[in-house]
C-alpha angles and dihedrals in degrees: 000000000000124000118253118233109251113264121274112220109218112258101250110225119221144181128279116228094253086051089050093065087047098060096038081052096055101042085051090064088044101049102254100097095121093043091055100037096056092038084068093042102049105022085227107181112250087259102040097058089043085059095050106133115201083237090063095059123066109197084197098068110007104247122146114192109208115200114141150036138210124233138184115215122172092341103319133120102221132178103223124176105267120279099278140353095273091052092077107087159103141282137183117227130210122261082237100060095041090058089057092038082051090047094045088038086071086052101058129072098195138087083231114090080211098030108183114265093233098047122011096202079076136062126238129283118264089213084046096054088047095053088039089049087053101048084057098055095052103045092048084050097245139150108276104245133164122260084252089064088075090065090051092057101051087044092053093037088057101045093048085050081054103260103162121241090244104059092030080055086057094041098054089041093235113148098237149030086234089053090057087043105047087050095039085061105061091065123135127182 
């Protein structure tokens, strides 16, 4: 009969800017430069930017459809519609980012943006882009955090440049403003 405390979310630990550099340094020199970099720039969730197709993405003018995410389930690597309906959706990337995702595209045989390394009609791996994220990390000296922590920081980096609730809401997919909020909150630097 006694009432529960409310829950607590766990304070989500990110990189300092410094730190930043240090990991996009360093996965460059692995081969994961583009993952990571527009990781930071979108807040993709892990599963959405390993389903990236070439064809939902235009180089002309930025916009990046996003319309599916990668699972592993038992084992198995499988393609699923996103999270929820609001996590289909567009964003606009930066001149910037489509210059180096134009460059990278040249470098890449697959319809996958991230085609698996063993076998490019796939995409690659969700657990392999984790243990790859932390290899990174360590090697560029940085503070261990999840795969989700990416999102946080582009979430906190464009709040603190003035994006507003509501559009930063739409760009990471989640439902509702409060969803963005309650999440934004648990940031520490």
């Amino acid at each position: 009969g006694c009432k529960l405390p409310p829950k607590k979310a766990k304070e989500m630990q990110v990189l300092t800017p410094p730190e930043i550099t240090r990991f996009l340094i360093q996965a460059r020199e692995e081969g994961y430069y583009e993952l990571f970099l527009l990781e930071l720039t979108t807040g993709m969730r892990r599963g959405e930017i390993l389903a990236l197709k070439w064809r939902d993405l235009n180089l002309k003018t930025g916009e990046l459809h996003i319309s599916r995410q990668v699972l592993k389930v038992n084992g198995k690597v499988l393609i699923s519609t996103p999270k929820t309906k609001s996590s289909v959706r567009s964003v606009h990337l930066p001149q910037s980012v489509l210059n180096i995702l134009g460059e990278y595209r040249e470098t890449v045989s697959s319809e996958w943006v991230f085609p698996s390394p063993l076998d490019p009609t796939h995409p690659r791996s969700p657990t392999s882009c984790r243990s790859r994220l932390s290899d990174i990390l360590e090697r560029a000296e940085c503070n261990h955090i999840p795969f989700h922590g990416l999102r946080h920081i582009f979430s906190t980096m464009a709040l603190e440049n003035g994006l507003d609730i509501k559009t930063l809401s739409a760009v990471l997919g989640h439902s509702s403003a409060e969803t963005t909020i309650s999440v934004s909150g648990n940031t520490h630097s």
